[in-house]
N, CA, C and O atoms as a GROMACS GRO file, in nm:
protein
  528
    1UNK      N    1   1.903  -2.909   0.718
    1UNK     CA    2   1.776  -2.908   0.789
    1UNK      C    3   1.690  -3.020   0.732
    1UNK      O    4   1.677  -3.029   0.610
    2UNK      N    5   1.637  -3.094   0.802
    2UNK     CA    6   1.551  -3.167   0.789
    2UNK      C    7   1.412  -3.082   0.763
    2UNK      O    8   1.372  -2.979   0.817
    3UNK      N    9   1.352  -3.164   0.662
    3UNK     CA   10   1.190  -3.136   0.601
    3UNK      C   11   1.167  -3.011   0.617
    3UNK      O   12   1.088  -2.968   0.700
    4UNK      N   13   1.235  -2.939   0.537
    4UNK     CA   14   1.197  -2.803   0.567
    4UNK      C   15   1.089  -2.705   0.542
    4UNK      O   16   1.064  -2.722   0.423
    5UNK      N   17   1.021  -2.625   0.582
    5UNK     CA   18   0.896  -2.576   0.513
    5UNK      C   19   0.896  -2.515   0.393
    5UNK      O   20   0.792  -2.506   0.327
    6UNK      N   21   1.058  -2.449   0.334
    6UNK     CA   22   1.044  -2.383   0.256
    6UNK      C   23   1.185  -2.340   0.243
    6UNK      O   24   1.265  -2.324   0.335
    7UNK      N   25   1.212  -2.313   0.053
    7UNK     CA   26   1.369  -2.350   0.077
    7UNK      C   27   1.372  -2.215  -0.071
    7UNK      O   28   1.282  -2.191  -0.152
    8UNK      N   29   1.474  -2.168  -0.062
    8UNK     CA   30   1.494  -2.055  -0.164
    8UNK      C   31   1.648  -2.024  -0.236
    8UNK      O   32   1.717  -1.980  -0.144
    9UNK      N   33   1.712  -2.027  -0.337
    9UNK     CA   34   1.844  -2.014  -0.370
    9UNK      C   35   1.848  -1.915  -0.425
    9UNK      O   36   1.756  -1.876  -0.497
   10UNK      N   37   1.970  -1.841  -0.400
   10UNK     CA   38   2.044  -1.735  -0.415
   10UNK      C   39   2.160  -1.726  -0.484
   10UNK      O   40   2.199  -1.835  -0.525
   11UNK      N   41   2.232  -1.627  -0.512
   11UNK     CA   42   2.396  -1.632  -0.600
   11UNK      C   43   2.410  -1.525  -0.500
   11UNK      O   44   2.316  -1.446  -0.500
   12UNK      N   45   2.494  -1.504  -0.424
   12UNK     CA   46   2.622  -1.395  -0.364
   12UNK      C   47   2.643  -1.317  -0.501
   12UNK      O   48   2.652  -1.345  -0.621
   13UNK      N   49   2.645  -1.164  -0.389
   13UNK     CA   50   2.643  -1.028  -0.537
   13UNK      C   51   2.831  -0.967  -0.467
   13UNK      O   52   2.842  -0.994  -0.347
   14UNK      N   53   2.911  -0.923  -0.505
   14UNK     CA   54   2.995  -0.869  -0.497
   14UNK      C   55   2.968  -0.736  -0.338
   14UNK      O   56   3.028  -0.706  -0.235
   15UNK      N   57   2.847  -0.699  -0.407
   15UNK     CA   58   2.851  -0.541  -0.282
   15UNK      C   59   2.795  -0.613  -0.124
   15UNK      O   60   2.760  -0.548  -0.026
   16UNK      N   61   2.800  -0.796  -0.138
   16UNK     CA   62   2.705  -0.809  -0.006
   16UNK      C   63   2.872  -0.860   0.081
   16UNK      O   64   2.875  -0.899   0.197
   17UNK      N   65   2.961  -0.851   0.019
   17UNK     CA   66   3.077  -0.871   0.065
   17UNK      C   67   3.139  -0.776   0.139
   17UNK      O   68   3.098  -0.660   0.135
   18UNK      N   69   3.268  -0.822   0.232
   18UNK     CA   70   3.327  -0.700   0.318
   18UNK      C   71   3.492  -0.712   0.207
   18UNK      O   72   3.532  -0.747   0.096
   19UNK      N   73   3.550  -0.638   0.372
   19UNK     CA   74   3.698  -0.645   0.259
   19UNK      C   75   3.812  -0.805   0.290
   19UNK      O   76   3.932  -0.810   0.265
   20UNK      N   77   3.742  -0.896   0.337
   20UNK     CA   78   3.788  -0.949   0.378
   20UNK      C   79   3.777  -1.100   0.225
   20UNK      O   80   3.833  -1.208   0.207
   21UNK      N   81   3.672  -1.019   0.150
   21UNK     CA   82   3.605  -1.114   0.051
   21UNK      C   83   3.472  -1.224   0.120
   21UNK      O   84   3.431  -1.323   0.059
   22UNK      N   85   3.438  -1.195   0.211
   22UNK     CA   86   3.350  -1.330   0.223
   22UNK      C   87   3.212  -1.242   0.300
   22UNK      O   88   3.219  -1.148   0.379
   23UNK      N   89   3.116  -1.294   0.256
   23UNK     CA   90   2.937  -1.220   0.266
   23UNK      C   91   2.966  -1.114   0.466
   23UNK      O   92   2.997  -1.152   0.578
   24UNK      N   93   2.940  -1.007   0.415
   24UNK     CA   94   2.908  -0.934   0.559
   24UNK      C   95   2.806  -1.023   0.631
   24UNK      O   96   2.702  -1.072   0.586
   25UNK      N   97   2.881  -1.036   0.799
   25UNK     CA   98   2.720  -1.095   0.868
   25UNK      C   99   2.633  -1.030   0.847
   25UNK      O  100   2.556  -1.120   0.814
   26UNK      N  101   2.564  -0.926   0.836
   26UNK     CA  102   2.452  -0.820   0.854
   26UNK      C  103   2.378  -0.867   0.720
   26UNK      O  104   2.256  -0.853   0.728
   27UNK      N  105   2.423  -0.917   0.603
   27UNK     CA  106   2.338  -0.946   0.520
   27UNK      C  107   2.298  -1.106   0.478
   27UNK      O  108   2.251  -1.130   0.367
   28UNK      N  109   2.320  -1.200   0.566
   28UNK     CA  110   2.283  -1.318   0.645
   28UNK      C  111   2.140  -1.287   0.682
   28UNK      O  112   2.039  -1.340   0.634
   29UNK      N  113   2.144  -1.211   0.758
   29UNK     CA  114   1.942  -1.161   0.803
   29UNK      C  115   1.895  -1.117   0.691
   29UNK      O  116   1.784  -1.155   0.655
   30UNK      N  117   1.972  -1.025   0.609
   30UNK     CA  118   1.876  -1.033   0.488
   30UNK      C  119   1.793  -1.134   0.406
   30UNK      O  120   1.679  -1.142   0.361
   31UNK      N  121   1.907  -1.207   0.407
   31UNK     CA  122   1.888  -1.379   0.336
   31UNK      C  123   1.765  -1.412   0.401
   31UNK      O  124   1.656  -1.442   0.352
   32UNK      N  125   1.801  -1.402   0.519
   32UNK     CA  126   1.699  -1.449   0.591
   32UNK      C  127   1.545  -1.428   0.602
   32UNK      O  128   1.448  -1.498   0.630
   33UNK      N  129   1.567  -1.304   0.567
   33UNK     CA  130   1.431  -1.216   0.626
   33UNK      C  131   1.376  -1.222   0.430
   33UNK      O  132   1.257  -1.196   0.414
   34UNK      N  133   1.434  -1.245   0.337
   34UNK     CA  134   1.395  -1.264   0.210
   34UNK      C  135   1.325  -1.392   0.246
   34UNK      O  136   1.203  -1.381   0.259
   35UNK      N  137   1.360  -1.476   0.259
   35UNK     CA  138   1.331  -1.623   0.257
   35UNK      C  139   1.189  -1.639   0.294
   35UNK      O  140   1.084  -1.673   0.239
   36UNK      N  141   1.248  -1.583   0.463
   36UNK     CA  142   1.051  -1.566   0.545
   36UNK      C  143   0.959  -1.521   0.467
   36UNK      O  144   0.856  -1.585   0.445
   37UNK      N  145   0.987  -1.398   0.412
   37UNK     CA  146   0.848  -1.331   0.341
   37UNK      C  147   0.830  -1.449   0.236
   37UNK      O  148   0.723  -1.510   0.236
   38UNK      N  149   0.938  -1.483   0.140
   38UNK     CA  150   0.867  -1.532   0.046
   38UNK      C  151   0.754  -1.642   0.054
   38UNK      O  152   0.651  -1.663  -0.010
   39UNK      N  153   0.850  -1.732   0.209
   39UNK     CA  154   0.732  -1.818   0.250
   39UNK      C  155   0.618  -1.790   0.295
   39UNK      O  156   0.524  -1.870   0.289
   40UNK      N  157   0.610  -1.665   0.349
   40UNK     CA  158   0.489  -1.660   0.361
   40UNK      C  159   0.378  -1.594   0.274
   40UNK      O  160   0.258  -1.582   0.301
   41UNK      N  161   0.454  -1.551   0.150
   41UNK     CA  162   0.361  -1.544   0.060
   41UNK      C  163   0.281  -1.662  -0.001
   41UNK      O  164   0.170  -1.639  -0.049
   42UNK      N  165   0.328  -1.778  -0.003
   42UNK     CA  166   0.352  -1.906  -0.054
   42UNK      C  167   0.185  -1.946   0.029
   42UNK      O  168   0.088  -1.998  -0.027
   43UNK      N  169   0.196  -1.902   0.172
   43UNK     CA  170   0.088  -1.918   0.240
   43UNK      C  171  -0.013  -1.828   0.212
   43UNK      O  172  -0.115  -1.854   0.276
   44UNK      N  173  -0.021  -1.748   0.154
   44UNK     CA  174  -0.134  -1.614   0.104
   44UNK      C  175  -0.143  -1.516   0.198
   44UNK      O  176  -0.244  -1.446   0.203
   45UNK      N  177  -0.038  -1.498   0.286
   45UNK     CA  178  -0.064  -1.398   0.408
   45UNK      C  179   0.038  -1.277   0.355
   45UNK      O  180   0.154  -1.295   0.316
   46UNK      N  181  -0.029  -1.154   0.363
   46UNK     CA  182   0.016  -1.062   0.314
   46UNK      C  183   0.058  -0.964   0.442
   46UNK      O  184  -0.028  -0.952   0.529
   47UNK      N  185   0.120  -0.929   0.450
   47UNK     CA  186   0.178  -0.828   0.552
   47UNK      C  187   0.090  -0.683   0.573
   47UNK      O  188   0.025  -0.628   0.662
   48UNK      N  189   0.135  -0.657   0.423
   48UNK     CA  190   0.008  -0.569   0.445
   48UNK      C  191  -0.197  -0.509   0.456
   48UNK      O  192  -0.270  -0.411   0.474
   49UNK      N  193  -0.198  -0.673   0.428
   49UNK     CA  194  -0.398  -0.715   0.514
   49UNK      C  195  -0.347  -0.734   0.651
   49UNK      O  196  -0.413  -0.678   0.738
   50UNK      N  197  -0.277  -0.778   0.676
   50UNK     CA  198  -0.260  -0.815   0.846
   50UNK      C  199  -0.254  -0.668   0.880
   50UNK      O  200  -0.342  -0.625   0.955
   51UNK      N  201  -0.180  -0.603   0.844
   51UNK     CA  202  -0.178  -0.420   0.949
   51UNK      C  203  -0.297  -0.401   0.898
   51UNK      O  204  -0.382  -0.385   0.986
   52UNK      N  205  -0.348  -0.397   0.757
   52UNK     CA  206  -0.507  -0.342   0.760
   52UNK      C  207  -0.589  -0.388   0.856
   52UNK      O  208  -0.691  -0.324   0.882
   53UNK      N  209  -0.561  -0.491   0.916
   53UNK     CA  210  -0.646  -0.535   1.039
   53UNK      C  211  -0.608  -0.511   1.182
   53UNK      O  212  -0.686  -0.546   1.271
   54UNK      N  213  -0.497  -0.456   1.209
   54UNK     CA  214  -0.477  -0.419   1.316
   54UNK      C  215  -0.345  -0.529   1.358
   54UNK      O  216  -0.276  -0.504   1.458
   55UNK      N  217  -0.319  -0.651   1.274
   55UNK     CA  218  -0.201  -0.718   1.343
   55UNK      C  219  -0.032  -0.680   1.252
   55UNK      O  220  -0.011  -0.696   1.132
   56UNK      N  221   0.038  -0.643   1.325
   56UNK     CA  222   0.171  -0.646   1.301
   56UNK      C  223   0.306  -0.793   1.344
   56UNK      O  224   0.373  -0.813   1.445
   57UNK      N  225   0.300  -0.832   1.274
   57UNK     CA  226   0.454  -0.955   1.275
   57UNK      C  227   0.555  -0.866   1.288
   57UNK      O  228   0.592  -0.785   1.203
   58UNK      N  229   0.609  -0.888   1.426
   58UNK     CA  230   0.701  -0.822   1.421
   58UNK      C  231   0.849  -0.944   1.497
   58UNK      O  232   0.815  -1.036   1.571
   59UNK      N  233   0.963  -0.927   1.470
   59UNK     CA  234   1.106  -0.999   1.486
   59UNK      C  235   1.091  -0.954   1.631
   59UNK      O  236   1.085  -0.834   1.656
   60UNK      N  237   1.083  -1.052   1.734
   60UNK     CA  238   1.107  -1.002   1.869
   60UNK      C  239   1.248  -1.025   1.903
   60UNK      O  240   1.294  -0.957   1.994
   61UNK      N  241   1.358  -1.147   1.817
   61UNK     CA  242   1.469  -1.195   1.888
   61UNK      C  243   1.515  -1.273   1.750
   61UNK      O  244   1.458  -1.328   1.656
   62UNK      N  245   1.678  -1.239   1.801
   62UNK     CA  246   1.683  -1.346   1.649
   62UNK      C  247   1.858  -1.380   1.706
   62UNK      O  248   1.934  -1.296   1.754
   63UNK      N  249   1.889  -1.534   1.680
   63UNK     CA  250   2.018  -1.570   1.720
   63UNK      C  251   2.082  -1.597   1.597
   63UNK      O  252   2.011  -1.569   1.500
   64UNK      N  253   2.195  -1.644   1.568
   64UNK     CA  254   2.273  -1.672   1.470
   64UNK      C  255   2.419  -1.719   1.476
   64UNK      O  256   2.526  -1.660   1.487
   65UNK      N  257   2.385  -1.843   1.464
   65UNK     CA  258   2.550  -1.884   1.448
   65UNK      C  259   2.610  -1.916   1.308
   65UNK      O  260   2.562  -1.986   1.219
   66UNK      N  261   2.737  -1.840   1.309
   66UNK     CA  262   2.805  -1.841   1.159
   66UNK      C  263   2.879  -1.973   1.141
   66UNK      O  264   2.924  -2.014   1.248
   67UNK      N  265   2.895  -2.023   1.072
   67UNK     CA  266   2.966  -2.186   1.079
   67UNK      C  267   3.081  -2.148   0.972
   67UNK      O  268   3.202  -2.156   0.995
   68UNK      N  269   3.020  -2.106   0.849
   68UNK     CA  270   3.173  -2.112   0.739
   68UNK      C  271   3.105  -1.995   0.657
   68UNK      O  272   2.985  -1.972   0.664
   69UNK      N  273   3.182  -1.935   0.591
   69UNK     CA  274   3.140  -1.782   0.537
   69UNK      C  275   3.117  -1.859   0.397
   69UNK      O  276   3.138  -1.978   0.375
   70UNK      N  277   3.081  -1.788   0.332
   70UNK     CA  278   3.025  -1.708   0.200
   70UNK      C  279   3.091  -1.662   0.108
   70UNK      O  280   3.153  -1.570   0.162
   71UNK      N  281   3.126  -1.667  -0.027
   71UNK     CA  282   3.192  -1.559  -0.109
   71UNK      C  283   3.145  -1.539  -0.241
   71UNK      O  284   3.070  -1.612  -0.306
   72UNK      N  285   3.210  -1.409  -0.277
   72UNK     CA  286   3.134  -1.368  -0.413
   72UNK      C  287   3.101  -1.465  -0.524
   72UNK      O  288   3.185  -1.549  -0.558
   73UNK      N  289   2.987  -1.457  -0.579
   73UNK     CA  290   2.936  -1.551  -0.688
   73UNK      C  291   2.910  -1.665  -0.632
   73UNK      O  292   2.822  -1.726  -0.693
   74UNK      N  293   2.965  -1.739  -0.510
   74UNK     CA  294   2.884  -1.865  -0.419
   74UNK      C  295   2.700  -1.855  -0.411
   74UNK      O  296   2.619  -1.775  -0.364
   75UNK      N  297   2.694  -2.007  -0.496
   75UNK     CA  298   2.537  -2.000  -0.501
   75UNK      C  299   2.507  -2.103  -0.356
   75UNK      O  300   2.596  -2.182  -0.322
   76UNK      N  301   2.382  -2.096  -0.279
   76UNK     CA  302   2.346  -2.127  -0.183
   76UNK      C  303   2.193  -2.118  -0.181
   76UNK      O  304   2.124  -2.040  -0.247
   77UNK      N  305   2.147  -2.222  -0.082
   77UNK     CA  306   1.986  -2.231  -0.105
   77UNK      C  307   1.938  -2.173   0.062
   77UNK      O  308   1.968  -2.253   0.151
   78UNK      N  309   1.868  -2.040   0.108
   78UNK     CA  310   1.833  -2.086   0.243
   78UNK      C  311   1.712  -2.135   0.327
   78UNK      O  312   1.619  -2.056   0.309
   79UNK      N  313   1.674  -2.246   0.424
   79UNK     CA  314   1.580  -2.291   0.461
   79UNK      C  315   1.526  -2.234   0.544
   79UNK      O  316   1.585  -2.152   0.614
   80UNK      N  317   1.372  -2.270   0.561
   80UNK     CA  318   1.340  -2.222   0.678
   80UNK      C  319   1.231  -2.296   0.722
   80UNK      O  320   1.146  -2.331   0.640
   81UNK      N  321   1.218  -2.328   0.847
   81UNK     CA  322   1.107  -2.453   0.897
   81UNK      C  323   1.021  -2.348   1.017
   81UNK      O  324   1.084  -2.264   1.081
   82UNK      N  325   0.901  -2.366   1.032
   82UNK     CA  326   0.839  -2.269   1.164
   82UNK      C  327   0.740  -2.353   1.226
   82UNK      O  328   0.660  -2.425   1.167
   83UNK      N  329   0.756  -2.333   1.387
   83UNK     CA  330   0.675  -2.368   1.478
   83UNK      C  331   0.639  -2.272   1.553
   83UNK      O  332   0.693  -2.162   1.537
   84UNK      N  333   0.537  -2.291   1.655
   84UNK     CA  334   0.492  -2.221   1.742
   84UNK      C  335   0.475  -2.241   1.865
   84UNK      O  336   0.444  -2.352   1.908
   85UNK      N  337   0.496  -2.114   1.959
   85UNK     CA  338   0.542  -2.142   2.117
   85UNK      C  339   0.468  -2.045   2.125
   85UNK      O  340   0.482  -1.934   2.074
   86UNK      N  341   0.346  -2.109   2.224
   86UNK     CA  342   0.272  -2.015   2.291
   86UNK      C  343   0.215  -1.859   2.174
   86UNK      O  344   0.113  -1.875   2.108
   87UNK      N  345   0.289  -1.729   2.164
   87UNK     CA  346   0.300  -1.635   2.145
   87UNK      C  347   0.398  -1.573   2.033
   87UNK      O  348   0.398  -1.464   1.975
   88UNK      N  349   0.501  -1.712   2.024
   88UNK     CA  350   0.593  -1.690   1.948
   88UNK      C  351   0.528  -1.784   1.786
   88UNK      O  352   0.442  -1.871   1.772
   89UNK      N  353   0.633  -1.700   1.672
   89UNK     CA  354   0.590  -1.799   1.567
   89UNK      C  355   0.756  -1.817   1.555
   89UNK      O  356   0.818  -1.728   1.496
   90UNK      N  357   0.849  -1.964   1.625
   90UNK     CA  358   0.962  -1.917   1.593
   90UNK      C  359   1.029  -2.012   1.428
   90UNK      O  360   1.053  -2.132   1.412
   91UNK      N  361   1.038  -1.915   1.348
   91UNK     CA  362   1.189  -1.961   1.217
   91UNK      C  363   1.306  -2.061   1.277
   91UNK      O  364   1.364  -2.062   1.386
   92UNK      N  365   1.312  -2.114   1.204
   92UNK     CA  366   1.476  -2.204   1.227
   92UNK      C  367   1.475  -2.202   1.043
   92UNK      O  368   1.410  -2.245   0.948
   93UNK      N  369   1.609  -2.110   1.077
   93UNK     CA  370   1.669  -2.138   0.907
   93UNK      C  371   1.812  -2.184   0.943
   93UNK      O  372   1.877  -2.194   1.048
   94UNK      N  373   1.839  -2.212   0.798
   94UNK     CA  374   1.937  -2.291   0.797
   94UNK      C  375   2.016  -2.250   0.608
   94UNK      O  376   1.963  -2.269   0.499
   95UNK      N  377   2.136  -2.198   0.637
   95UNK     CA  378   2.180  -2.144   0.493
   95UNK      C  379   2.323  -2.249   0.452
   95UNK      O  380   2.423  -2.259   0.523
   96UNK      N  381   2.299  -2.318   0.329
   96UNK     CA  382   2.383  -2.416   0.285
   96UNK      C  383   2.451  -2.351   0.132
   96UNK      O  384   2.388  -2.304   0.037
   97UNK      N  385   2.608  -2.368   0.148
   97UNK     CA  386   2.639  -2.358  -0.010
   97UNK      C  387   2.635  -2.471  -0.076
   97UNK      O  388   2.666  -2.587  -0.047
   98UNK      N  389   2.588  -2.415  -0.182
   98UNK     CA  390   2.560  -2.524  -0.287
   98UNK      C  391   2.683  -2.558  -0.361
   98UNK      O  392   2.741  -2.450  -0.365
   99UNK      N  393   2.741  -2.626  -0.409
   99UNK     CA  394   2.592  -2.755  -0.439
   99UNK      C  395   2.632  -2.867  -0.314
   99UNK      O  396   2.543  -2.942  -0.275
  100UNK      N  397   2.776  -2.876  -0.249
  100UNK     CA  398   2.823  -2.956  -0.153
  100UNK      C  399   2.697  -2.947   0.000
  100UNK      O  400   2.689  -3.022   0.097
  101UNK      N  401   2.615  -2.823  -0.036
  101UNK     CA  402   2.541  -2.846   0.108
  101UNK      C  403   2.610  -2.859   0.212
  101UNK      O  404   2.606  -2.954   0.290
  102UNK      N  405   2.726  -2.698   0.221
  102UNK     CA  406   2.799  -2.690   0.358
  102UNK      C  407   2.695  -2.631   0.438
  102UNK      O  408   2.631  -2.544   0.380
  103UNK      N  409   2.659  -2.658   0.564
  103UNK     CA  410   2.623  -2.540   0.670
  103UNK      C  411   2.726  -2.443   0.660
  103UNK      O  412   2.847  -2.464   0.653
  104UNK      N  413   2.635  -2.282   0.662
  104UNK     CA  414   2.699  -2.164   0.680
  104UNK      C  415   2.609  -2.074   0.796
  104UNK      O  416   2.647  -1.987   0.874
  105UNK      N  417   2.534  -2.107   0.782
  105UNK     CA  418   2.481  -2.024   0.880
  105UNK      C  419   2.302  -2.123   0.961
  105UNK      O  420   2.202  -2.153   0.896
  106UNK      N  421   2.330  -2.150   1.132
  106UNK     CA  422   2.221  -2.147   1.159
  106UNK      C  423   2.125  -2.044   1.248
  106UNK      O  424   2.160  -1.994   1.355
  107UNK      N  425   2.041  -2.031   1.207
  107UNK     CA  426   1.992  -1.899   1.294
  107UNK      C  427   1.836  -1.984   1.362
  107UNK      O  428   1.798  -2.100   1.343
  108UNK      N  429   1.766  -1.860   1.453
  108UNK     CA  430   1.663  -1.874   1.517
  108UNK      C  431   1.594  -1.716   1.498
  108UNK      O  432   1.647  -1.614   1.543
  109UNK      N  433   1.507  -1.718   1.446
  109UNK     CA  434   1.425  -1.572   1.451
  109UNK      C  435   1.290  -1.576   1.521
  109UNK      O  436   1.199  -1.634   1.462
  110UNK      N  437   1.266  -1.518   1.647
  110UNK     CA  438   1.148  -1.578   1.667
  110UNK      C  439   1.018  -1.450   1.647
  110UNK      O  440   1.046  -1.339   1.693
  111UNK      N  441   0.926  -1.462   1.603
  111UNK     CA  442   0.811  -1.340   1.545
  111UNK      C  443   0.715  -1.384   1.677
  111UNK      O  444   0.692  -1.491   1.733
  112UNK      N  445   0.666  -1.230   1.698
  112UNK     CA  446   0.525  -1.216   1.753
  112UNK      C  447   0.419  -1.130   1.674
  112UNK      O  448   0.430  -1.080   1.562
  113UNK      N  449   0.331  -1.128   1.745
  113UNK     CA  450   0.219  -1.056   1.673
  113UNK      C  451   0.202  -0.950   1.773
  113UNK      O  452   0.229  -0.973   1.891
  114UNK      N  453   0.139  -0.783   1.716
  114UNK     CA  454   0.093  -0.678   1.819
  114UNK      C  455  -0.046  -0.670   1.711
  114UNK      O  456  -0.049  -0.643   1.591
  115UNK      N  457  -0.156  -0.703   1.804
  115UNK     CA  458  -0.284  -0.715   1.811
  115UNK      C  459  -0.349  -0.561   1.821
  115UNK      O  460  -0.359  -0.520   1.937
  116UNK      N  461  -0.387  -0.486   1.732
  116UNK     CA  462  -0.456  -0.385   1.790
  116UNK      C  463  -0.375  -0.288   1.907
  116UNK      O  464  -0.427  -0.234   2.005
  117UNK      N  465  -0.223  -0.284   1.863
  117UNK     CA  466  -0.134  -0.271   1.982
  117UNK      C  467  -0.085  -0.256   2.099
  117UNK      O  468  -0.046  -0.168   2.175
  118UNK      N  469  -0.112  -0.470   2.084
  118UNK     CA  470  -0.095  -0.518   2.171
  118UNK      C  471  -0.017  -0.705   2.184
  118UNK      O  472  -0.070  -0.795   2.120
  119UNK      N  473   0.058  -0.722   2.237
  119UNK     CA  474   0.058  -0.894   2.214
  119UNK      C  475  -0.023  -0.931   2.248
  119UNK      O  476  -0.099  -0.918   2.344
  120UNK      N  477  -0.001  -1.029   2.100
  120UNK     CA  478  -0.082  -1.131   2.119
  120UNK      C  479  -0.097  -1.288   2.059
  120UNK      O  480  -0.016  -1.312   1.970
  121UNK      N  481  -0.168  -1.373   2.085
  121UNK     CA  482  -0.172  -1.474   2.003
  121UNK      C  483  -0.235  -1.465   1.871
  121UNK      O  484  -0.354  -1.434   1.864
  122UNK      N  485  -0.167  -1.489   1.763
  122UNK     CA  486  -0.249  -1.457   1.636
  122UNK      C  487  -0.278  -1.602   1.592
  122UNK      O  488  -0.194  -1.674   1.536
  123UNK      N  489  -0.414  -1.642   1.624
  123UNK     CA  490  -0.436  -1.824   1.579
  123UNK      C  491  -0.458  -1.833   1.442
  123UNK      O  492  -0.449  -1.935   1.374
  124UNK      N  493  -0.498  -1.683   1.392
  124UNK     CA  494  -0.522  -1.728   1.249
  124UNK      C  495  -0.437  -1.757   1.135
  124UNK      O  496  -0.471  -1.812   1.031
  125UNK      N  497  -0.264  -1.693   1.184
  125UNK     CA  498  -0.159  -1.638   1.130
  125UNK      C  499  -0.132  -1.793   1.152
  125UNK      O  500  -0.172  -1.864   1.060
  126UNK      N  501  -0.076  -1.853   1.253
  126UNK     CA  502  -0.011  -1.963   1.315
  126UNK      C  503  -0.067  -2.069   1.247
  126UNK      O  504   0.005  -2.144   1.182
  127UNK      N  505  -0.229  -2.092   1.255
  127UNK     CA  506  -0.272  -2.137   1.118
  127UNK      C  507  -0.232  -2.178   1.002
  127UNK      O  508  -0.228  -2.295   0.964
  128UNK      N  509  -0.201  -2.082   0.946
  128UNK     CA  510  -0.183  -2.050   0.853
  128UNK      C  511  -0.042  -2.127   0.790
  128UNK      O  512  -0.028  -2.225   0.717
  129UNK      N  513   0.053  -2.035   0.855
  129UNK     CA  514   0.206  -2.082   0.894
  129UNK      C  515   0.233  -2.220   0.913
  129UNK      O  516   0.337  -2.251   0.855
  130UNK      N  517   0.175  -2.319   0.975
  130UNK     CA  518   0.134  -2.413   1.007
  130UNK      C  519   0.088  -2.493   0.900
  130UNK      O  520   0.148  -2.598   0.875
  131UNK      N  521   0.008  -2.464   0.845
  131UNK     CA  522  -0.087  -2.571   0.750
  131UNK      C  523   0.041  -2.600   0.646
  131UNK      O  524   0.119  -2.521   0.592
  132UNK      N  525   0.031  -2.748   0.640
  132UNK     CA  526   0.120  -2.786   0.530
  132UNK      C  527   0.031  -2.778   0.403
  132UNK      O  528   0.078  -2.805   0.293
   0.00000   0.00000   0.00000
């Protein structure tokens, strides 16, 4: 990924594996969904002041293509870059093993906001997300 907003490394644990030896898809979104929060702590937005205010981030859609698997003790860094569409705040990550920087996984997660529950545009969030 090019210029990414925000980049995080990991080591593969033994139990995130199947029997096949190489990372279960299902814990790919984990990766994933680790990554997001951390970035957006990075931005000072806390998940939980946003519900104190009535807004919820919530995963409306999320794609994923697997390119080359994963295996135990494989260290890997995963990215994540965010823009905004309209309503959407959408993720593009991108998960590389290290240290060769194979693509293993690219995904698309795209977040909305429920406003007082309701969609909506959250300008302050996007903001936020946004500001380099």
């Amino acid at each position: 990924m090019k210029n990414p907003d925000f980049e995080l490394k990991f080591k593969v644990r033994d139990y995130e594996c199947d029997l096949q030896g190489i990372v279960n898809n299902a814990n790919y979104q984990h990766y994933m969904e680790h990554t997001r929060h951390e970035f957006i702590l990075t931005k000072g937005i806390s998940f939980a002041d946003l519900h104190a205010k009535g807004i919820d981030a919530v995963i409306a859609r999320v794609e994923i293509a697997y390119k080359s698997p994963l295996r135990s003790m494989d260290e890997f860094v995963s990215q994540v870059r965010v823009s905004i569409d309209g309503v959407k705040q959408i993720f593009y990550h991108d998960i590389y093993k290290l240290p060769e920087m194979r693509l293993c996984v690219r995904a698309k997660a795209e977040n909305v906001c429920i406003v007082n529950g309701e969609l909506s545009i959250c300008d302050d969030l996007n903001k936020l997300l946004t500001n380099k």
